[in-house]
N, C-alpha and C positions, 0 to 999 in steps of 0.2 A: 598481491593484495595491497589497497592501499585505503589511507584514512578517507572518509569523506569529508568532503568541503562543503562548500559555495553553490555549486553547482546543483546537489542533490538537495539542499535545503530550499533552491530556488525552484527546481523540479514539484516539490512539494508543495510550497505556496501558489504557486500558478495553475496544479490540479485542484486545488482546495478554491480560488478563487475564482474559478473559471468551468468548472463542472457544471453547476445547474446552472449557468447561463447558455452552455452550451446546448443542453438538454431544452432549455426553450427554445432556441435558437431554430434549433434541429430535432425536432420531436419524432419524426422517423427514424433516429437510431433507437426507438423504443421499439423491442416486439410484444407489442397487445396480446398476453397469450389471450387467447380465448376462454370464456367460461367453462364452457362444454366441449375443450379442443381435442377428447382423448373418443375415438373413433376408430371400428374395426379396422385391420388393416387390409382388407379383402378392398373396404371402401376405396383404400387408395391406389390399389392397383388394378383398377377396374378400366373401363373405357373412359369414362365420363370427369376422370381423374387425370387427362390427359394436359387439362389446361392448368394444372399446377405448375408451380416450380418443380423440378427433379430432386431427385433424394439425393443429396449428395455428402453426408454424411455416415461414413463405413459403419457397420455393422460393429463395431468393438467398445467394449468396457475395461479402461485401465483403470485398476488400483493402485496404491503401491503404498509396498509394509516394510520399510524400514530399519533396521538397528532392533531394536527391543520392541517394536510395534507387534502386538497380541492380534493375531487375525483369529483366534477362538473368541475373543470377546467380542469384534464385528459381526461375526458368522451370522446372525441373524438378522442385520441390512445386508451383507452382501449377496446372502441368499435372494431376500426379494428382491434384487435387482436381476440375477441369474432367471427368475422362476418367471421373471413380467418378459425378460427376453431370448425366449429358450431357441431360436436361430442365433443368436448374437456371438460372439466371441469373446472370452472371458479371461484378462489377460491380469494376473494380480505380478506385481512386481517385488521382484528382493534383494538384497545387497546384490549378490551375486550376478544373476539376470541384466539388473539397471548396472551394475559396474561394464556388465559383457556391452552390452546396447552403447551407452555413452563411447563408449570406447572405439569399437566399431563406425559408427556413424556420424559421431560429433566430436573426431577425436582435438579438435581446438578447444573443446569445453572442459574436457577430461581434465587438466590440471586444476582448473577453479574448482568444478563437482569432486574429486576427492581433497581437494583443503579446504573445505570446507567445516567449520567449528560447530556446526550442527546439520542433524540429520533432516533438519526440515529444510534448510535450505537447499540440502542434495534433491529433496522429494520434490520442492519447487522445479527447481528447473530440469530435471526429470521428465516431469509432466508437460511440460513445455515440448520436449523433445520427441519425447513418444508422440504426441498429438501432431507436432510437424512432421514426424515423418510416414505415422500412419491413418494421422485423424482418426475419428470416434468421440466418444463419451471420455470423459473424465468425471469422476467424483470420489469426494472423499468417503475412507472407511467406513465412518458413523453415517453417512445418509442412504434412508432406506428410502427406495424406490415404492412410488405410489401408484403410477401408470406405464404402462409401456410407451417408450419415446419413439418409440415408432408408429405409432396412432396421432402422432400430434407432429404441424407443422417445423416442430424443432429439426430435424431430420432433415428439411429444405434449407436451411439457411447454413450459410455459409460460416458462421462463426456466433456462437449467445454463450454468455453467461451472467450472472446475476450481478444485481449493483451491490454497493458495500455501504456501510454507516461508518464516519458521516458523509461521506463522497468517495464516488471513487469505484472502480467495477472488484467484483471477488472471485475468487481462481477455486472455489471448491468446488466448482460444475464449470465444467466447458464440454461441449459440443462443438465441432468442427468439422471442416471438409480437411485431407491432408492439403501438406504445406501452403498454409493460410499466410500469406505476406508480412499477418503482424505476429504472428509467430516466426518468422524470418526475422522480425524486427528485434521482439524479445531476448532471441538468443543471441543476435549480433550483440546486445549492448550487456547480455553478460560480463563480460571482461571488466568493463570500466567501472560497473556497477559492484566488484568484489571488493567489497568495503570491510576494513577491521573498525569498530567504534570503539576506543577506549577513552573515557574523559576520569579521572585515568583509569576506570573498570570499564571490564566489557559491557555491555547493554545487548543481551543475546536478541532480547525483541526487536528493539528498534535494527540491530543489525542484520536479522533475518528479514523484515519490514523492508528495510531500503537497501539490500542486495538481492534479492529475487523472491522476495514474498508481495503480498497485495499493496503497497504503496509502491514496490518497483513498477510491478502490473497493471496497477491504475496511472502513473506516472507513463508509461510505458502505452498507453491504451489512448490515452489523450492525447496523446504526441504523436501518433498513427492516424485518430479521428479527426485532427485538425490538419494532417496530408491529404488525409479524404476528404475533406470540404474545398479543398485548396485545388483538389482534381489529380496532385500528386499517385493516390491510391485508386484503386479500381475494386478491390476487394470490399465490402460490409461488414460491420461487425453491429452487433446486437448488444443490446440489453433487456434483459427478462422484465415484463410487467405485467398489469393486469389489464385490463379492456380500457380501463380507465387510463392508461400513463402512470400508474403507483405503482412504483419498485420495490414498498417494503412488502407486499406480501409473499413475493419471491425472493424474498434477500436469504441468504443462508449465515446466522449468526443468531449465537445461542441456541438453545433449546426450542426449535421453531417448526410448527408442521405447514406445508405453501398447498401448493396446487399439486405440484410434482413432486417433491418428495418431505420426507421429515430429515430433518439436522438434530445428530443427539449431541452438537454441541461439545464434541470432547473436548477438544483442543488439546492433547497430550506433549504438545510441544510448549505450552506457556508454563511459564515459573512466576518468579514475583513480581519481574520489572512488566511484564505483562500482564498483572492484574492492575500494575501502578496505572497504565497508559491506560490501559479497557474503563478502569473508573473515572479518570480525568476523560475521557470518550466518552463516557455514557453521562458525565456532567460538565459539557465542555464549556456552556455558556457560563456556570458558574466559576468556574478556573478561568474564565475570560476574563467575567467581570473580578474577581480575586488580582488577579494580575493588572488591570485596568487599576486598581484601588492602591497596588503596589506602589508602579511606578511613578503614579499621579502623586504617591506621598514621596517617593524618593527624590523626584525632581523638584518639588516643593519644599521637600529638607534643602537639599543643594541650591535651590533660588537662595532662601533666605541665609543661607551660609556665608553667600555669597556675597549680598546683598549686605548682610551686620559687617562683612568685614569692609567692603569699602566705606559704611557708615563710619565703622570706627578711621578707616583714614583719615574722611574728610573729617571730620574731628582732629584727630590729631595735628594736622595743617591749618585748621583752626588757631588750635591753645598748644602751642608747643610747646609747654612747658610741662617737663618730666616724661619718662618713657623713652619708646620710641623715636619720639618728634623733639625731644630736647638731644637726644644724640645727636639725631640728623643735622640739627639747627647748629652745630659749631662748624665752624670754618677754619681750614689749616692755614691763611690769612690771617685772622683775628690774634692777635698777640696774648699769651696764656697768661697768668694770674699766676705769678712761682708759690710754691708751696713753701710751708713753713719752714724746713730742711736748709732749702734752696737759699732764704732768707737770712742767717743764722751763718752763711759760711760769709 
């Protein structure tokens, strides 16, 4: 484990400054879901279905419940997601289970996912694992399914999940084919990416944020998207929208019902420092412009700091007399004036 730097904060300015240019750049990483895109599934495996893409997303739904995580209080999204895919496989994950799998499978991850200082960051990149190695569905506990994802061309693509506010893609839905490249990518930069944040407390947010939650992800996703324009990558990866190119109606954040599912918004892993960030988020231009008003006065203290003191220099070198510039002004040359003492012997 180690502190983050330089590096991670540069990671972040460059997905923050470079995201929606990217997206106009490149408007084909959007997938347009369709209005009406939820259609029997007879329809698609019929003859005339032939000229689709292939379904190449497994049949499976990972959960995963964690430490103290209440799966009697989801029971009622997880259902409807069971009930819309009654062929599908249903796989809810637990200490246990996820400790057996990681272990097994990734076991070079296995030290970072058990020292880990929270349970979400285990759940992240979990999720990550499961899906590389057996692809499927991923979503979180609180979103209940609204359509069967097998009536819509999600199931053909190779990798979607939704975009995030203010930039940036979000990990509470993935859809996948297994071992998807940028999920090879993902896990490889696990390691480097196991950051302690203490300035000097921990900041569990931001430290599960830039060790393997959605600014690792989104960080992580950019860094992949620009291999793939580069021709480096060969794999696609999606982002959820509407007919139009609009990502917020699929966005998964807050209290939010989309196309495909409803988000009840838990977030059972945010504490304080996490509501601090989510409101400086949700009024970012104002903490801009705040911070804008700061510095502008700080630097403008320090101009004039600066500026009175050599004012009063040149003064002083001026009228040397008294202060400063009357000390300066004698010379060990100049022959001294004896004192009255001095006089008297």
């Amino acid at each position: 484990m180690s502190r983050p730097g330089t590096g991670q904060l540069g990671e972040i300015a460059l997905t923050y400054s470079t995201f929606y240019p990217l997206l106009h750049n490149h408007p084909d990483i959007l997938y347009r879901h369709p209005e009406n895109a939820s259609f029997p599934v007879s329809d698609l495996e019929s003859p005339e279905s032939s000229s689709l893409d292939p379904v190449v997303v497994p049949k499976i739904i990972h959960q995963i419940a964690l430490g103290n995580a209440s799966v009697s209080k989801y029971q009622a999204a997880i259902t409807s997601c069971t009930d819309l895919h009654p062929d599908w496989k249903h796989q809810l994950w637990t200490d246990v289970n996820a400790t057996a799998f990681i272990a097994e499978f990734y076991p070079d991850i296995l030290p970072h996912y058990t020292n880990y200082a929270q349970n979400i960051q285990r759940a992240n990149i979990l999720r990550y694992a499961l899906l590389h190695h057996s692809g499927g569905i991923y979503v979180d506990l609180d979103v209940t399914c609204r359509v069967p994802l097998d009536s819509t061309p999600i199931v053909r693509l190779p990798y979607v999940s939704p975009g995030a506010h203010p930039a940036g893609v979000n990990n509470a839905f993935i859809a996948t084919e297994p071992g998807h490249p940028f999920l090879t990518q993902l896990l490889e930069n696990v390691p480097s990416h196991d950051l302690h944040w203490a300035l000097p407390m921990r900041i569990p947010y931001v430290e599960n944020m830039l060790s393997t939650g959605c600014m690792f992800y989104s960080n992580q996703w950019m860094s992949y998207v620009r291999g793939l324009m580069a021709g480096r990558e060969s794999r696609k990866v999606y982002i959820l929208s509407d007919e139009q190119g609009d990502m917020a109606p699929h966005m998964l954040r807050g209290k939010v019902t989309t196309p495909i599912f409803v988000h009840g918004g838990a977030s059972s892993w945010h504490g304080w420092d996490a509501a601090l960030f989510l409101t400086i988020g949700e009024h970012y231009t104002f903490y801009l412009g705040l911070l804008f008003v700061a510095l502008t006065f700080f630097f403008g203290a320090a101009y004039f700091y600066t500026t009175s003191r050599r004012s009063y220099r040149r003064r002083c070198r001026l009228f040397p007399f008294g202060g400063v510039a009357a000390r300066k002004s004698w010379s060990p040359t100049r022959p001294r004036k004896p004192s009255v003492s001095q006089s008297m012997v």
